[in-house]
N, C-alpha and C positions, 0 to 999 in steps of 0.2 A: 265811196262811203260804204259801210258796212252795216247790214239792217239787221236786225232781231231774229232772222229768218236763215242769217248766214250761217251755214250746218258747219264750217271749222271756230266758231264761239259756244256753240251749243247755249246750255241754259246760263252762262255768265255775263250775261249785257244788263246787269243791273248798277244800278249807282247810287249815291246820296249825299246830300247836300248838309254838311251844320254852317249855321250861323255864327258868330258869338259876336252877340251887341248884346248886352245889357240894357238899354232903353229900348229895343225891339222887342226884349225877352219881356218887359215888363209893358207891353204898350203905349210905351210914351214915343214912338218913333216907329215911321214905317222902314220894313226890310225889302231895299231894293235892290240887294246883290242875291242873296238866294232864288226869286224868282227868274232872273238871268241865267242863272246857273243852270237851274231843272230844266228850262225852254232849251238851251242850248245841249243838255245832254239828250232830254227826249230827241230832241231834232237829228240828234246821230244815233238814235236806236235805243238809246236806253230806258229801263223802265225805271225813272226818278220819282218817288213823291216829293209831296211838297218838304221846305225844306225844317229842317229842324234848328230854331231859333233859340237858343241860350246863351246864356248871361256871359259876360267875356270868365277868365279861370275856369275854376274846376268843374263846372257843368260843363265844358268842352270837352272833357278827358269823359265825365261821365258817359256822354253820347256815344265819344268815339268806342268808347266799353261795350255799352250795348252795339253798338253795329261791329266791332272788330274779334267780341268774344263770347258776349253773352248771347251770341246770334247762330244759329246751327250754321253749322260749316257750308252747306249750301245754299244757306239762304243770304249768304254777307255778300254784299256790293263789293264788285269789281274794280270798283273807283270809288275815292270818298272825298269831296273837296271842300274845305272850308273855308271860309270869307270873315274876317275881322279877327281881331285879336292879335295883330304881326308887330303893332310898332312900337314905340318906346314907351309905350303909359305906364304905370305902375300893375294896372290890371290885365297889359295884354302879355296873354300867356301864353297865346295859339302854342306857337312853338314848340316848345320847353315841356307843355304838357302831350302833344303830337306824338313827339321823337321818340317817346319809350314805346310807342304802339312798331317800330319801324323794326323789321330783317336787318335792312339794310337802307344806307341812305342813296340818294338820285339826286346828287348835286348841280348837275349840268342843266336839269328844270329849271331850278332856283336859277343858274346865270343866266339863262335864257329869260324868263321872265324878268329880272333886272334890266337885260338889256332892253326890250322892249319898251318898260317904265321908263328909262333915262330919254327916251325918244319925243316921250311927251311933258316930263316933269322929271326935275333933280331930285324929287323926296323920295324917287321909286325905292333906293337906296337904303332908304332907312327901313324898310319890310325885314322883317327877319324870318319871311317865310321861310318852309323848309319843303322837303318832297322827301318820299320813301316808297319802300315797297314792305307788307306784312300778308306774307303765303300768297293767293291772288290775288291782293287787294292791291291797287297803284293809290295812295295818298296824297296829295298836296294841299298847301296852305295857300291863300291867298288874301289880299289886302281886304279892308273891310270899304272900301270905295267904288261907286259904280264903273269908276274909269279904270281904277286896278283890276276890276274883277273881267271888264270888257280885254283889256291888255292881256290878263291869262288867257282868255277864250282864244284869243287869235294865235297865243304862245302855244296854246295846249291841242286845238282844233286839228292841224295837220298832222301832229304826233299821237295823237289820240287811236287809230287804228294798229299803231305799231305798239304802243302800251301793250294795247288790248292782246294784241297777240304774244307779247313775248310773257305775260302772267300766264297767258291760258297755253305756255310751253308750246306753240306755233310756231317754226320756223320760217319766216317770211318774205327771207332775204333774197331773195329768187338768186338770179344769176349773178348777181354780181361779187366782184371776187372780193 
C-alpha cells in the first residue's frame, strides 16, 4: 500500500466523496455509502473529508464543478467517487451528468465492477455507472447501495495504487514485458 509519505505521489493523495440522495441531502435518511467511502480511502493514504451529500441531478454536476474546476488546479482531488444516482429512476442522472466532466472514458472499471455485482445480485446490471479520467483526476460512479458501494471497494482496492500512479504520469510497470 502506498502512504501519504510516498515521495513518487508527492502532494496528490487527495480525494472526495459526492453523494447524490436526495432524502440524505434533505435529512429524511441517513448516508451510509459515503462514510464507507472516506474510511476506505483514508485507510489507503488519502486525505478525504467527509463526503459531500446532494440531491440526486444537477446538484451532482454542481459538486462535481466545484471540485473538478472551480477548484485551483492543485488543490482537486486525485480521485473523485460518487455513490447513487446510476439506476433507472427518472432522477438518477449520476451518469449523463459525470461524463461531460471526462478527457476520456475507462470502461474496463465499469466491467469490472458489473462483474463483481453479478456475483452477489442480478440487478448489478442495471447501474449505468460510468468511470473516466479529467487531467489528474481518476472519476468513477458508483451504485447508491451499501453492497454496491462495498462491491466497488474491493473492485477499486487493488487497482487503486496503479490509478494513482498512471494520473501522477508514473511509470510502474516494472519488468514486466
Amino acid at each position: 500500500m502506498h502512504t501519504s509519505t510516498d515521495p513518487r505521489f508527492g502532494a496528490g493523495r487527495s480525494a472526495a466523496v459526492v453523494v447524490a440522495s436526495t432524502s440524505a441531502a434533505a435529512g429524511q435518511a441517513e448516508d451510509r455509502t459515503g462514510p464507507l467511502l472516506v474510511d476506505w480511502l483514508t485507510g489507503r493514504g488519502y486525505d478525504c473529508p467527509a463526503p459531500l451529500v446532494v440531491a440526486d441531478g444537477e446538484p451532482v454536476a454542481q459538486a462535481l464543478r466545484a471540485l473538478l474546476e472551480e477548484c485551483p488546479p492543485t488543490e482537486r482531488p486525485r480521485i473523485v467517487i460518487t455513490s447513487g444516482g446510476t439506476g433507472l429512476n427518472p432522477d438518477d442522472r449520476t451518469p449523463q451528468l459525470t461524463e461531460p466532466f471526462f478527457e476520456y472514458p475507462v470502461p474496463g472499471i465499469m466491467h469490472a465492477l458489473w462483474g463483481a455485482g453479478l456475483a452477489h445480485t442480478p440487478t448489478a446490471v442495471v447501474s449505468r455507472g460510468v468511470a473516466g479520467v479529467r487531467d489528474r483526476t481518476f472519476i468513477v460512479t458508483l451504485p447508491g447501495s451499501s453492497g454496491g458501494v462495498r462491491d466497488g471497494i474491493a473492485v477499486l482496492d487493488p487497482l487503486l495504487p496503479h490509478i494513482q500512479a498512471q494520473i501522477e504520469d508514473i511509470r510502474d510497470h516494472g519488468n514486466r514485458a
